[in-house]
N, C-alpha and C positions, 0 to 999 in steps of 0.2 A: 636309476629308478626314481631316484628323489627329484632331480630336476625335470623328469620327464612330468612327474604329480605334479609338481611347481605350477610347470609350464599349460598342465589340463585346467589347474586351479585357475589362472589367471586367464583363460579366455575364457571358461564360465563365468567366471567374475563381470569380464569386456561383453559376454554378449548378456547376460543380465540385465549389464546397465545401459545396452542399446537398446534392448526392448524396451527398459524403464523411458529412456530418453523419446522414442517414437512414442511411447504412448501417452507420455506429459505434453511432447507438440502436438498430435493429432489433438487432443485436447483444446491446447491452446488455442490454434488454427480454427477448430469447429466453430468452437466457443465465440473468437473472434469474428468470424464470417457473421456469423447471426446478429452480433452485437454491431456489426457495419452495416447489417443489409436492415439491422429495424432502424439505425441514424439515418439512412437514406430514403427508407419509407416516407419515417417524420417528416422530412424536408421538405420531397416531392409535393405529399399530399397538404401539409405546410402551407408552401409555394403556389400551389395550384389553386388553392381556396383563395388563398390573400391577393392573388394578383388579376382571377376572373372574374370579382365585382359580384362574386354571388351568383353568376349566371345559370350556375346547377343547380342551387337551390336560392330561388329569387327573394320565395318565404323569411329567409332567414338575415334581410337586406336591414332590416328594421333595427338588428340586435348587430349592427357591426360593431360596435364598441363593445360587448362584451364576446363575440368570437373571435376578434381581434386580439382582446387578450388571454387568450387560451391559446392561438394561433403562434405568437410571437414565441411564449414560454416552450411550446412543444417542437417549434423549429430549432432554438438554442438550445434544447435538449437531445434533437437529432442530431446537430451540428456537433455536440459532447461525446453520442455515441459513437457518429464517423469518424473521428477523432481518434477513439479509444481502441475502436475496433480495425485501426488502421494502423495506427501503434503497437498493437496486440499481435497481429497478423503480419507486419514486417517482421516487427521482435522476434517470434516463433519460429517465422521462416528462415531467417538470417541468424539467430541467438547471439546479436550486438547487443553487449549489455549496456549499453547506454538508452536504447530501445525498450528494454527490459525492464531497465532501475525506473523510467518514467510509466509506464506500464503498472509497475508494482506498486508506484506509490500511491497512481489515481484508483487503483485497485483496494488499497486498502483503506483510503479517504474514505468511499461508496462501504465499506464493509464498516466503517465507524459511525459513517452515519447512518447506516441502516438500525445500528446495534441502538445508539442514540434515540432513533424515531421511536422502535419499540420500547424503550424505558419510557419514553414520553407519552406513547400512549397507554404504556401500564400506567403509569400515574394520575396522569390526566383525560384517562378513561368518562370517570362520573362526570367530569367536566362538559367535555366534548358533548356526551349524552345529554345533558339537560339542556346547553346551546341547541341543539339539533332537536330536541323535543318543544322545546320554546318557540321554534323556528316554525315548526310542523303547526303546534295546536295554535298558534295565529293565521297560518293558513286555513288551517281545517274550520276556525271557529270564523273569518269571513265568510267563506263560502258556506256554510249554514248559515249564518244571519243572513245574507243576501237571497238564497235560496229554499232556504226552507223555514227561518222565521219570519221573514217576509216576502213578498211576490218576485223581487228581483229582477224594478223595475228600475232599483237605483243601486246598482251592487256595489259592495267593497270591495270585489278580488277584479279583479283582470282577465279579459278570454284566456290570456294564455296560464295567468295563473289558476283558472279554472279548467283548464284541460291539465294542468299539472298535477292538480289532486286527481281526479279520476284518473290519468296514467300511472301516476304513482301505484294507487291501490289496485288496477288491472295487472300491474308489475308482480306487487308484492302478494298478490290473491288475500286483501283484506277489505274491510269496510267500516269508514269511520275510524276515528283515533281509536276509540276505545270500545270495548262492547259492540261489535258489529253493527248490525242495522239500528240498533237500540238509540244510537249516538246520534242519529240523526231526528228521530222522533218517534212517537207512539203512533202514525197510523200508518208506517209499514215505507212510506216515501223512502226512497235510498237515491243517490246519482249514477250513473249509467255505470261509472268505473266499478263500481259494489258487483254487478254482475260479470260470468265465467263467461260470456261470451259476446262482450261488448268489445268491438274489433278494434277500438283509439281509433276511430275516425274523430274528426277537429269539430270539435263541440263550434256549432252558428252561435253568435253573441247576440243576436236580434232575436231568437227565439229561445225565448226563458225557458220555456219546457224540455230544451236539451240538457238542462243541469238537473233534470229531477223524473225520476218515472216512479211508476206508483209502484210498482213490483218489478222484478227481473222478468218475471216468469209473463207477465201482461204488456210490455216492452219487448219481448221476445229477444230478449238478451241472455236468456238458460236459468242458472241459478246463482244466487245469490253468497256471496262470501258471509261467512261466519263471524271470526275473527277477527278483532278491529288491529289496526297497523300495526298498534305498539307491542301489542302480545306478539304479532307475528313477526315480525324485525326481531324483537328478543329469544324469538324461538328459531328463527333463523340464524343467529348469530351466535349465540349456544350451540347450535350442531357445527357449525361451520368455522368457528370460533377456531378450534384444536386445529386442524386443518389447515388454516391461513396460518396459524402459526410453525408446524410442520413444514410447511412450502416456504417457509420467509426463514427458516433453519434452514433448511436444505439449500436454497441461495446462497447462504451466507456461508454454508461450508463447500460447497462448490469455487467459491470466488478466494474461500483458502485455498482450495487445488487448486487453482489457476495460478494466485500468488508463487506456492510451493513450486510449479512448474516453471516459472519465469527464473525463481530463484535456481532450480536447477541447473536449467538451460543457460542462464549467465554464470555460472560456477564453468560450467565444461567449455563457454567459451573463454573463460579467463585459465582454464590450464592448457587448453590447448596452445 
């Protein structure tokens, strides 16, 4: 009777740690797949941009040098993930712990630095923010001088940096830095982006009167945003705030089970 308990004991035990063992690879393997098939995305679309000269979008012919480099960085980041996610998904499949030990380590690199970026930007939170606000009210304070304290027949912003203000605030549903329409002036003048249904068609740079209408509502652009950027960015980023950070926890204890699972799977194949 005792050896017969033994014997129930220890394949409950054996199928326990099968199930455990399928369900750390399924994991693995999922995990991995997604993590190969977004390096290959990268690449593809990478690839595809960089070597057709722009032909899909010709517009964009002008700013080679800086999608270029956006282009390069996000291909060597594809080439990182197909890598990993290849590594991952032999590893899983085969549990070679040599597969595995390299797997875990690039695994836990990405979980140091992740851990790293958020102290950095707890820290250097205020930082960042008054860089990115300094950035904003020089744009914003050109294009009101250009446009609305004078004619805007000799502007300081740029077409494109002046379709970037009105995108921006069509984006983020505000108007003006600060104080809504108020920021731009006292007799009601706002730029197209201020209105709810100004559709981002590309402001003409020959015709002043695209940076400026006299109302939403006489433009036939609907109504008018309230709220100037900076309240709304901080009211955005306060509800959303918790959240991002929820989701950037949750990665990072995911990427510990994954660790944990690698570590498993090279355990069982070193007893075997």
């Amino acid at each position: 009777c005792y050896s017969k308990k033994n014997d129930e004991a220890v394949v409950s035990t054996q199928s326990t740690g099968g199930c455990l063992e399928v369900i750390l690879k399924a994991i693995l393997i999922i995990t991995n797949v997604v993590v190969l098939a977004a390096g290959i995305a990268l690449l593809v679309i990478g690839g595809i941009f960089l070597n057709k000269d722009f032909d899909f979008y010709p517009d964009l012919e002008q700013y080679s040098t800086s999608v270029n480099a956006v282009l390069i960085p996000m291909m060597v980041l594809g080439g990182i993930l197909l890598l990993v996610g290849l590594i991952g998904c032999i590893g899983a499949c085969s549990g070679k712990a040599g597969l595995l030990n390299c797997y875990f380590i690039v695994v836990l690199v990405v979980v140091l630095l992740e851990v790293a970026l958020i102290i950095v930007c707890v820290v250097k939170k205020d930082d960042v923010k008054e860089v990115v606000l300094d950035a904003a009210d020089d744009l914003f304070s050109r294009y009101k001088l250009s446009y609305f304290d004078n004619d805007g027949s000799s502007p300081n912003v740029t077409a494109t940096e002046a379709l970037a203000v009105n995108v921006m605030m069509g984006i983020v549903g505000c108007c003006g830095l600060t104080n809504g329409s108020v920021y731009w002036g006292s007799d009601g003048s706002v730029p197209p982006g201020c209105c709810s249904d100004w559709s981002g068609e590309s402001i003409n740079s020959s015709d002043f009167s695209d940076y400026k209408v006299t109302s939403c509502s006489a433009g036939g652009y609907g109504t008018e945003y309230t709220n100037g950027c900076t309240e709304e960015v901080e009211s955005i980023m306060s509800e959303f705030g918790v959240v991002i950070i929820v989701v950037v926890v949750a990665v990072i204890v995911f990427e510990l089970i994954c660790m944990c699972a690698a570590c498993y799977s090279k355990k069982n194949d070193m007893v075997a």
